[in-house]
C-alpha positions as CSV (number, residue, x, y, z in Angstrom):
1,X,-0.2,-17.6,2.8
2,X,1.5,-17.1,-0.7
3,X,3.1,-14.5,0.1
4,X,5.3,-16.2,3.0
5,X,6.3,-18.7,0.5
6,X,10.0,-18.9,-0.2
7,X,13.0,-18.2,2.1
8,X,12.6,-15.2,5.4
9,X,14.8,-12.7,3.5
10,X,16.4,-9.7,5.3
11,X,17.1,-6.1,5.0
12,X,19.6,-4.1,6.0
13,X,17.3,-1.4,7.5
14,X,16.1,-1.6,11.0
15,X,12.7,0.5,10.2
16,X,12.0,-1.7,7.5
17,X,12.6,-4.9,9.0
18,X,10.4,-3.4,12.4
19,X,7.4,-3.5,10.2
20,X,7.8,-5.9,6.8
21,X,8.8,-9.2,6.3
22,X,10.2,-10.4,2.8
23,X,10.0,-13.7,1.8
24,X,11.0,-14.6,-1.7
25,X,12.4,-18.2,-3.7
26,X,15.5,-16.4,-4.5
27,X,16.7,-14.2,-1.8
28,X,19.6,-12.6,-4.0
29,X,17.3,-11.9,-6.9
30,X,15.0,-10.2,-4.0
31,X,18.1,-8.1,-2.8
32,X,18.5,-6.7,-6.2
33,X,14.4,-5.3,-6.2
34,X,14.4,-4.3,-2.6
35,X,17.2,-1.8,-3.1
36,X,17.7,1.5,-0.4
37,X,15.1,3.3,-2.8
38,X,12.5,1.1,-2.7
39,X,12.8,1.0,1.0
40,X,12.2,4.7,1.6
41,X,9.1,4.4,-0.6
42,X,7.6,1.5,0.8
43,X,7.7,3.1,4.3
44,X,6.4,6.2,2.9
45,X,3.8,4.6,1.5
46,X,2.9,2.5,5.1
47,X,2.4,5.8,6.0
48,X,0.1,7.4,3.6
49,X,-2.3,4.0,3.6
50,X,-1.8,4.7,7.4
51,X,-1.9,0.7,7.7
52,X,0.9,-1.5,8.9
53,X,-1.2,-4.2,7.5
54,X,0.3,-3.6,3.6
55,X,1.4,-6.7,1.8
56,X,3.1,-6.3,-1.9
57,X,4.4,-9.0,-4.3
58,X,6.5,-9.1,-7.3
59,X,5.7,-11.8,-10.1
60,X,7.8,-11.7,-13.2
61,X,7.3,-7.7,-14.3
62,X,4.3,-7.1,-11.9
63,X,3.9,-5.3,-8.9
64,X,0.7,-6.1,-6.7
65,X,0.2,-4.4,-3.5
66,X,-2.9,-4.4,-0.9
67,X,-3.7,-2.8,1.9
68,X,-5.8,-4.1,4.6
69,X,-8.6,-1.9,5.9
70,X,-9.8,0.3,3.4
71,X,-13.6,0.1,3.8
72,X,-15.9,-0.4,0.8
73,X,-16.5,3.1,-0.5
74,X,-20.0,3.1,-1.7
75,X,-21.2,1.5,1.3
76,X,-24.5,2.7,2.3
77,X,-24.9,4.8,-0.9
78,X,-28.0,4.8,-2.5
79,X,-29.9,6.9,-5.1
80,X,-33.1,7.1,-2.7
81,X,-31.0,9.6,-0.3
82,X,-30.4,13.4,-0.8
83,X,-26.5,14.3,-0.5
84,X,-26.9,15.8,2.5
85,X,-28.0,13.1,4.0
86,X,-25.0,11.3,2.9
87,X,-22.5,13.9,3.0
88,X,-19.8,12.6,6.1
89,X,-19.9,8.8,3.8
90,X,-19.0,11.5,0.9
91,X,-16.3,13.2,2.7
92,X,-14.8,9.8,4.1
93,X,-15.0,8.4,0.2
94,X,-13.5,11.2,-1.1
95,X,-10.4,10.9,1.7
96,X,-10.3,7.4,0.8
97,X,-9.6,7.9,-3.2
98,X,-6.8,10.5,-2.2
99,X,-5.0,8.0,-0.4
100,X,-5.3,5.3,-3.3
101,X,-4.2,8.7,-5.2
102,X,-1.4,9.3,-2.9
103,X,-0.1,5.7,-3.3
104,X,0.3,5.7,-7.1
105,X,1.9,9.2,-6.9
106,X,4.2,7.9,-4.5
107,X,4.9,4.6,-6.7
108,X,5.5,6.7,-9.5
109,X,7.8,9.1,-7.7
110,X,5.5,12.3,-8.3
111,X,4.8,14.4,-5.3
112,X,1.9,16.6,-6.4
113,X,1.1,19.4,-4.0
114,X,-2.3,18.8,-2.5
């Protein structure tokens, strides 16, 4: 996988280490972006995507993150079908887009009430 490229790196906080791995070609450089901050957030957000299955890269001023099991949200949808017909699929999309929603806020350090 790419993102087990590199050298295992660790970090200093049991929780973190219990559920990520961090793998990077410069293991000081990775020490200086994986500060206490970041930590907090990433476990927060393992929390909000309700997935242990997250994996996140940095490359050069990018941050990419994925999260593993988040179904197709139009699945099933189709014009031909009244909406309460497809109402639950509705429901389940709509919780789906909060999370996504949920993730940014949290990247971007907002905490809107909801």
């Amino acid at each position: 996988s790419m993102f087990r490229s590199g050298k295992r790196v660790l970090i200093p906080h049991a929780d973190f280490e219990q559920k990520f791995e961090v793998y990077a070609e410069h293991p000081n450089e990775a020490l200086g972006y994986i500060t206490p901050t970041f930590v907090e957030n990433f476990l927060a957000l393992s929390k909000i995507a309700k997935s242990e299955n997250m994996v996140a890269a940095f490359q050069f001023e990018w941050f990419y993150l994925a999260v593993n099991g988040v179904p197709a949200l139009l699945d099933g949808f189709t014009a031909a079908k009244p909406v309460a017909e497809v109402r639950d699929e509705l429901h389940s999309a709509v919780g789906e887009i909060m999370m996504i929603y949920r993730i940014i806020d949290q990247l971007h350090q907002t905490h809107p009430e909801r």
